[in-house]
N, C-alpha and C positions, 0 to 999 in steps of 0.2 A: 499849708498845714491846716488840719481841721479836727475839731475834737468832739466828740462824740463818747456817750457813757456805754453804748454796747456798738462792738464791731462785730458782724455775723459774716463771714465766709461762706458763701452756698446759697444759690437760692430756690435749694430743691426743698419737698416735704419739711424738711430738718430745719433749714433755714426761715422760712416762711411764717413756721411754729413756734420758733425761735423769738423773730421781731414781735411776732404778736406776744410772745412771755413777758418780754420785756417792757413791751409798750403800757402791759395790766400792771406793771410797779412803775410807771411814768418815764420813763429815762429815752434817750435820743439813741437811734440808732441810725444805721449805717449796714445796708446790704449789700452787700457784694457779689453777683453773679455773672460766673463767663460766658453765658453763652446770652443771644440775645432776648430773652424773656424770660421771667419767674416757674417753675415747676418742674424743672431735671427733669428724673429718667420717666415721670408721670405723663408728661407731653406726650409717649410716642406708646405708652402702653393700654392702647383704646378697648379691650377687655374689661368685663364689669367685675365685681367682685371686693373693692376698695370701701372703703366708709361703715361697712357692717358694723363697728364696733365705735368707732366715733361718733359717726352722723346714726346710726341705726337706720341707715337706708344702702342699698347697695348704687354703688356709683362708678363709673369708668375712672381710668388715669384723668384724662383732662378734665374733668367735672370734679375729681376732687383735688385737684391744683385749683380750681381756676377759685371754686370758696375760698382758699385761703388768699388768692393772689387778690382777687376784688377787696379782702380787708385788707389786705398789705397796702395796696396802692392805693388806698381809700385814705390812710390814715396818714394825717401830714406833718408826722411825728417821725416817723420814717423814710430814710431818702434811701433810693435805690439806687444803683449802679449798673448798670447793664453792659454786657459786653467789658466787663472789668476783669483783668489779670491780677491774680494776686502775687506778688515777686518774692516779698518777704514778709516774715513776722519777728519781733523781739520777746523778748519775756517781761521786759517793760513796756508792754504791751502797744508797740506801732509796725501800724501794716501799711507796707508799700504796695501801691495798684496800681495800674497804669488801661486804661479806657479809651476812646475815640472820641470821648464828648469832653472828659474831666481832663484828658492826658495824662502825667505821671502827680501821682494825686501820696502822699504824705499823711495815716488817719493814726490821730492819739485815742486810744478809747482807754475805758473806764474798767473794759473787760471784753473780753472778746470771746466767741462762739465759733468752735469750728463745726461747718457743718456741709464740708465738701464733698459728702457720699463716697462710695466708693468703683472700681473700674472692673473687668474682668480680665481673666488671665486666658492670656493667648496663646497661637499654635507656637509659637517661641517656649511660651513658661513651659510647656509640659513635653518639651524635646519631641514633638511628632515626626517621624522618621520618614523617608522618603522625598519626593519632589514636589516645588514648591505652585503648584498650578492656580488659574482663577480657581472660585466657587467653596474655599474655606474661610469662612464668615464668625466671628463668635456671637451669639446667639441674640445680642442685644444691639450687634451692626445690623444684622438680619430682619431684628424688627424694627429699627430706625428707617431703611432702606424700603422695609414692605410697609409699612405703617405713615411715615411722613412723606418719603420720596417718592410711592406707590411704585414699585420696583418687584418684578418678581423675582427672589434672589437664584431660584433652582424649580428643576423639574420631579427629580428623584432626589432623597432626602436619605441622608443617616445622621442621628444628631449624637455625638459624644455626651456624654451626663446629662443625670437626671435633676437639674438645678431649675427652680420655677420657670424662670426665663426659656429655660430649653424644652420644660413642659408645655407651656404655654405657646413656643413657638412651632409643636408641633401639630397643635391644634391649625393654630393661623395658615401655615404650609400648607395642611388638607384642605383648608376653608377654601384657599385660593386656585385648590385644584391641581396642589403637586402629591407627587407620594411619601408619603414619609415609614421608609423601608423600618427603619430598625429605632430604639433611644436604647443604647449601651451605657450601662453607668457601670465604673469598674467595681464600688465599694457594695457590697451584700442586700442594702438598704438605700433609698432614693435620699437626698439631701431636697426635693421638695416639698409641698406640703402635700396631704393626701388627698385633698379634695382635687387640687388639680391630674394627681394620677386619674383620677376617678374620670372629672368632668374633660380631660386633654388626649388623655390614652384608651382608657377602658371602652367611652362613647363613640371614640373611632377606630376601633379594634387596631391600634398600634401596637407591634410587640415592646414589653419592654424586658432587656436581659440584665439582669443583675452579676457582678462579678464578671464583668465583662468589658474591655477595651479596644481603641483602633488601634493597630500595630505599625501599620503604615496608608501611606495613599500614593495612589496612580495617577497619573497622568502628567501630560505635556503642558500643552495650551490652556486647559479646562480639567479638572478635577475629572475621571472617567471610573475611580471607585474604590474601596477602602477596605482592607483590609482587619476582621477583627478577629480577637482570642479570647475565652476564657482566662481569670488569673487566679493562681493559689494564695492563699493563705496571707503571704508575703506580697500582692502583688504582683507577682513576676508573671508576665505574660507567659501561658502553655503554647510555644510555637506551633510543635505538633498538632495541635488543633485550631488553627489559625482557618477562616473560611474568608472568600473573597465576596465582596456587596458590593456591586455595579450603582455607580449615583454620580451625581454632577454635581451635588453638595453637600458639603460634611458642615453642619452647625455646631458650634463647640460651646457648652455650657459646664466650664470646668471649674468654677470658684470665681468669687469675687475678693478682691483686694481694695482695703480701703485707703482713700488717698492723703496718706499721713506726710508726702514730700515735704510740707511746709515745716516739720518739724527738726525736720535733720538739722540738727548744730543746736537745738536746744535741750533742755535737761530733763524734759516733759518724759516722764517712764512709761515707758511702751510694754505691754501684754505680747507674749510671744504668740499666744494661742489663739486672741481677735484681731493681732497687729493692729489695735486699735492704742488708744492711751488706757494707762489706769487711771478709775475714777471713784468719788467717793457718790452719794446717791442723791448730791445737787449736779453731779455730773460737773465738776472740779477737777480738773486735772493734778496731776503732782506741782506746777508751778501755778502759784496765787491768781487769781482773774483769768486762766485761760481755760474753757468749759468745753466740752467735746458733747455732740448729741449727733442720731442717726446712723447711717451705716459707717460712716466715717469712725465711728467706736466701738462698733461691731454689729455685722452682718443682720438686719432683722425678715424675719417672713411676713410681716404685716406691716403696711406702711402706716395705719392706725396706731400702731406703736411706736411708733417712728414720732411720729406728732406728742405724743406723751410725753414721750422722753423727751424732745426738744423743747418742748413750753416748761417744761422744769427746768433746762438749762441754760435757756430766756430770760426766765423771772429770777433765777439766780443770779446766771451774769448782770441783772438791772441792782439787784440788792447788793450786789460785792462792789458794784460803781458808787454806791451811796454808805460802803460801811456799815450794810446792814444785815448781812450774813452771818449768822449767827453758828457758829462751829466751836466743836470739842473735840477732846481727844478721840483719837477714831481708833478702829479696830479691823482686823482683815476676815475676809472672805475666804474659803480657804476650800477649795471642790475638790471632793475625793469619790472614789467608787461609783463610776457610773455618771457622775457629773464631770462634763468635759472640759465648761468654765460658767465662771457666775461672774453676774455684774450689779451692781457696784462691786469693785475688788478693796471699797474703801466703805465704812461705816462710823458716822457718828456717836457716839452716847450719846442720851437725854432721852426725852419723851416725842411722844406718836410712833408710827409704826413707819417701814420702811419694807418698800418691793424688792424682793430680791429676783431679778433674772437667770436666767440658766440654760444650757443645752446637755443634753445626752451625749454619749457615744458612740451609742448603738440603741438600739430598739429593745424597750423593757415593754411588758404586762406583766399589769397586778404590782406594781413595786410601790414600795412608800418611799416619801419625800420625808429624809430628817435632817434639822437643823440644831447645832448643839452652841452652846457657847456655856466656856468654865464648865467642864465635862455636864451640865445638864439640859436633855433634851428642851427648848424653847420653841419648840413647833413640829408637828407630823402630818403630813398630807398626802392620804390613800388619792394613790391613780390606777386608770384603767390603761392609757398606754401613752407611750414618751419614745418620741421618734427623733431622732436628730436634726430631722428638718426642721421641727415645729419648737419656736423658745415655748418653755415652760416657765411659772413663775410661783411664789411666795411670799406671802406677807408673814414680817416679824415685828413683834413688839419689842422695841428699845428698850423697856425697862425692865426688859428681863436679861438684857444683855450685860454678862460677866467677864469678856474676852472675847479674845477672837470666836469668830463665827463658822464650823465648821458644815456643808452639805454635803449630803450623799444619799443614795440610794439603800433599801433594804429590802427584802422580801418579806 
């Protein structure tokens, strides 16, 4: 048994962000990561574009893991775990792990951080029809595979969704000298961000068709080609207009799913719409001491924000291990019209101001951002355009807060 004021689960961007939160309010932590080194999914995504907004310098995945990891391992306040399983968690907060160095290892923390990111969803989730051959990859085996393993995964390319990862890997595919036929994304609107249509599709004249899905796929031995349709309204794939794409790989970038399994059999409330946890805006979950940050709470497009969020739910989880958390009655969050979900779904009274996160549902111009609380407006913010791919956000003042908090869109 061993005890420790923060226990951090993950030791991707979220986590990393995390130890260092906690370590600025002094308190002992405890990283736990399964795989064998510090920096998740940033390790294998060697593309620049990362740090703009943190560091104000533009940097690769590994270059901005490895900043945080050289202070993580620097600092001898923080013990790491590597190669550690996490098996279980309580809500009196002890996490079972079990390692190759530690063994089966028993940790009492003080307060705990979940910060185990999230997975993608597979040719399973989305019921793809037909036979099950090599050469169908989801889009972040693809770049694990071309990226760390130096692996070419295919020659001819059709990628399902428009999800960054699947933007970006259709860049890498060209780079490497495959073709990349077709990116189908079935929803009207890409769910990536726009710069990479710009810099991943536009720059290498890829088509990309919106409302549009794979129906099925061919082949035996090897993937031989796929089958796509337009779809109405409802989804529903138009058969009749179904055309055949000859390829030897379908990359599938169909949503990510964050990995909340730890949570099953506790009482921690889950958001239907992030599958992440509800949280209030120290990133608190519904049960006392256990704080969620990262994609693991909901899906973010910049990993700069990702680190935000986490070192808020670092220095929180350090101040709830010492009693020094300061909370009041709170109030809800409450997205309507146009607003798909907000986060925090929880808010304090008192003084200073608080970020409110948010997505779309669809593609606005020209719309205002309003925030209401005890029917009077408390904040208005003119936008030029709000994509679904892209979080948007808002700051509000507590002290004008009357009640719940309502968002939404207006023209």
């Amino acid at each position: 048994m061993k005890k420790f004021d923060v226990v951090i689960i993950g030791g991707g961007p979220a986590g990393m962000a995390a130890a260092l939160g906690a370590r600025e309010q002094g308190a002992s932590v405890a990283l736990l990561e399964r795989d064998d080194r510090l920096g998740g999914i940033l390790n294998q995504c060697i593309h620049n574009g990362f740090g703009l907004h943190y560091f104000g310098e533009e940097l690769t995945g590994p270059e901005y893991a490895k900043r945080f990891r050289d202070k993580v391992l620097a600092d001898k306040g923080i013990t790491v775990f590597l190669e550690a399983m996490v098996l279980s968690l309580t809500e009196d907060r002890v996490v079972r792990a079990i390692s190759p160095t530690a063994g089966l290892m028993e940790l009492h923390a003080g307060a705990i951080v979940l910060a185990m990111g999230c997975r993608e969803r597979s040719a399973g989730a989305i019921a793809l029809a037909g036979t099950r051959p090599a050469g169908i990859y989801t889009a972040g085996m693809a770049q694990r595979l071309s990226n760390v393993e130096g692996y070419l995964v295919g020659k001819e390319v059709v990628i399902l969704g428009s999800g960054d990862i699947g933007l970006i890997m259709a860049r890498r595919m060209t780079s490497e000298g495959a073709k990349v036929k077709l990116v189908a994304e079935i929803m009207p609107f890409s769910s990536g961000l726009k710069r990479n249509i710009v810099q991943c599709l536009n720059d290498y004249d890829i088509p990309l068709r919106y409302s549009t899905t794979v129906t099925r796929v061919t082949g035996k031995n090897r993937l031989t080609g796929v089958y796509v349709a337009p779809v109405d309204e409802k989804m529903n794939p138009l058969l009749e207009k179904e055309e055949y794409i000859p390829c030897d790989t379908l990359l599938l970038s169909v949503g990510l799913i964050p990995e909340n399994d730890l949570l099953t059999g506790t009482s921690v409330e889950m958001s239907r719409v992030t599958s992440g946890a509800v949280v209030d805006e120290f990133r608190q979950t519904s049960v006392p001491g256990i704080f969620s940050a990262g994609n693991v709470l909901h899906v973010h497009d910049l990993v700069d924000n990702v680190s935000e969020e986490a070192f808020v739910a670092g220095a929180s989880a350090a101040k709830f291990s010492k009693g020094e958390l300061a909370l009041s009655e709170t109030v809800s969050v409450l997205p309507s019209n146009g607003v798909r979900y907000a986060l925090p779904q929880k808010v304090h009274q008192g003084e200073g101001k608080v970020k409110i996160y948010f997505r779309v549902d669809k593609v606005y111009r020209g719309r205002t951002v309003v925030v209401e609380s005890g029917g009077e407006v408390v904040k208005r913010k003119k936008t030029l355009v709000m994509a679904p791919g892209e979080m948007q956000n808002v700051e509000v003042d507590k002290a004008l807060i009357r009640g719940d908090l309502s968002i939404y869109t207006e023209e």
